[in-house]
C-alpha positions in Angstrom: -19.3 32.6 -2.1 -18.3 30.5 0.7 -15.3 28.2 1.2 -15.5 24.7 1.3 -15.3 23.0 4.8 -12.1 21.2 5.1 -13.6 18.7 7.9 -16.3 18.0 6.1 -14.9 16.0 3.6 -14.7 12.5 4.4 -11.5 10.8 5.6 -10.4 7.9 6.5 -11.2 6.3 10.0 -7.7 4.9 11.4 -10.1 2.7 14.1 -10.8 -1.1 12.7 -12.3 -2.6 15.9 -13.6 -1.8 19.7 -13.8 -3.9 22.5 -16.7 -2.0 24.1 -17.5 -5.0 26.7 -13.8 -4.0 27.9 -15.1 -0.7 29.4 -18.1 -2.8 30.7 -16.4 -5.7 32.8 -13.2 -3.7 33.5 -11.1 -0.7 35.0 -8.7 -0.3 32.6 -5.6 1.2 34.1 -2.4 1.5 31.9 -2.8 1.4 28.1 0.0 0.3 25.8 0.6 0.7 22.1 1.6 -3.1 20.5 2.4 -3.9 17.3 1.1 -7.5 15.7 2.0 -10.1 13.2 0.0 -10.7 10.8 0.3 -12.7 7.6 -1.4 -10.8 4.5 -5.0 -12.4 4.2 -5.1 -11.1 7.6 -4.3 -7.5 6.8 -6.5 -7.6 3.6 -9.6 -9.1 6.3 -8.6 -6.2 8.5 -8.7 -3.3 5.6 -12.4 -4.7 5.1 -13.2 -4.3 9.1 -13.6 -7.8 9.4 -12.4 -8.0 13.1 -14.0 -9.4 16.6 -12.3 -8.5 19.9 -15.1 -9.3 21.7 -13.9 -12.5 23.3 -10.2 -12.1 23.0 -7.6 -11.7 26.0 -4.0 -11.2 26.4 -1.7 -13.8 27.8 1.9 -13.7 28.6 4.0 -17.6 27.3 7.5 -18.0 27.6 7.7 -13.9 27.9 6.3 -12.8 25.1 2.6 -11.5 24.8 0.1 -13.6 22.8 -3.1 -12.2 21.2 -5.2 -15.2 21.7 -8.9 -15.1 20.5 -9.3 -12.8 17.9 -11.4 -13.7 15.3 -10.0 -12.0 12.0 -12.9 -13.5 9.4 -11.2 -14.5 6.2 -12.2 -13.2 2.8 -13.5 -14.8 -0.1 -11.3 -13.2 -2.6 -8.4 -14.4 -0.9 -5.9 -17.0 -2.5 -6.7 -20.7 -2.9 -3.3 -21.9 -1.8 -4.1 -20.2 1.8 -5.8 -22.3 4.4 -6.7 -19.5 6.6 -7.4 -20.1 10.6 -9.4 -17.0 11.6 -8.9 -17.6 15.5 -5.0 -18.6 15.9 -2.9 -16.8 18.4 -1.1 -13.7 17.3 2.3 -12.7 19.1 2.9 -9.1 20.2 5.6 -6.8 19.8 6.1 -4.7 22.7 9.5 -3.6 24.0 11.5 -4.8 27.1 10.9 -2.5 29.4 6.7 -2.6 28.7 6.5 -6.6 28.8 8.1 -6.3 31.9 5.4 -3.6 33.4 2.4 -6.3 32.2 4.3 -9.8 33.4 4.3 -7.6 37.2 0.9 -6.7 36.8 -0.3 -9.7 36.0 1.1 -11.4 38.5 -1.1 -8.8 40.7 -4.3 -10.4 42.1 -7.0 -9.4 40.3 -5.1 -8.2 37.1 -5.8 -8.8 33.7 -4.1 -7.7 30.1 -7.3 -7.0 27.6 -7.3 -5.5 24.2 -9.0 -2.1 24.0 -8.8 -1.1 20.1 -7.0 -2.2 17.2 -6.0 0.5 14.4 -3.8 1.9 11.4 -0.6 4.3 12.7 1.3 5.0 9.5 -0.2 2.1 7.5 0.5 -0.9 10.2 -2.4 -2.6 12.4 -2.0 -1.7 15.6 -3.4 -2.8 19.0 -4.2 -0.7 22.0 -3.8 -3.0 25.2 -4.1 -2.0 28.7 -3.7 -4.0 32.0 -7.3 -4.5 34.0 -8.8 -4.9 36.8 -12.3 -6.9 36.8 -15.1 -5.0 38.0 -17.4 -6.5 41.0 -20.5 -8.0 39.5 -23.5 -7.5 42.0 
């Protein structure tokens, strides 16, 4: 009798969201790891999948790195009391050391901070950025 496959059994995807067109318009250079805050509708929308980054972009204000963008659809189920707005910028948490690496190469001509992937690392949404450079359309 044979043994039951331990990969085939289904388990859970950690990716929530792609930004394909990234790969398209871009060359994606460095890639960083970022946490994001969220308020809970937000993380209940994400456990559903219900994430765009197609349109979204990175943008450094006052030092700190923005998530602006992002539409994160609300569900139906969630509370009353909420009044949800599905594309509101979303701040970053990133060390020191790494906002520092993204404010130089922004300031780069032709360099852009883009969001690659968003996923779950030990139950918290995370979101894979990487600095860019745009990609010669002709």
């Amino acid at each position: 009798m044979a043994k039951p496959n331990k990969k085939s059994a289904k388990t859970p995807s950690t990716n929530i969201a792609q930004n394909k067109k990234v790969r398209h318009d871009y060359f994606v250079e460095d890639r960083f790891e970022a946490g994001i805050v969220l308020e809970g509708w937000e993380v209940k929308s994400l456990r559903d999948g219900h994430i765009q980054l197609k349109e979204s972009f990175v943008h450094i204000k006052n030092g700190e790195p923005w998530l602006a963008g992002a539409h994160i659809s609300p569900l139906q189920t969630a509370s009353t009391h909420v009044q949800p707005d599905p594309v509101r910028p979303r701040k970053l948490l990133l060390n020191r050391r790494e906002i520092t690496r993204l404010i130089s190469a922004v300031d780069r001509q032709g360099y852009t901070i883009v969001p690659v992937r968003m996923y779950w690392n030990r139950g918290k949404a995370k979101l894979e950025i990487g600095t860019a450079k745009g990609k010669k359309q002709h």
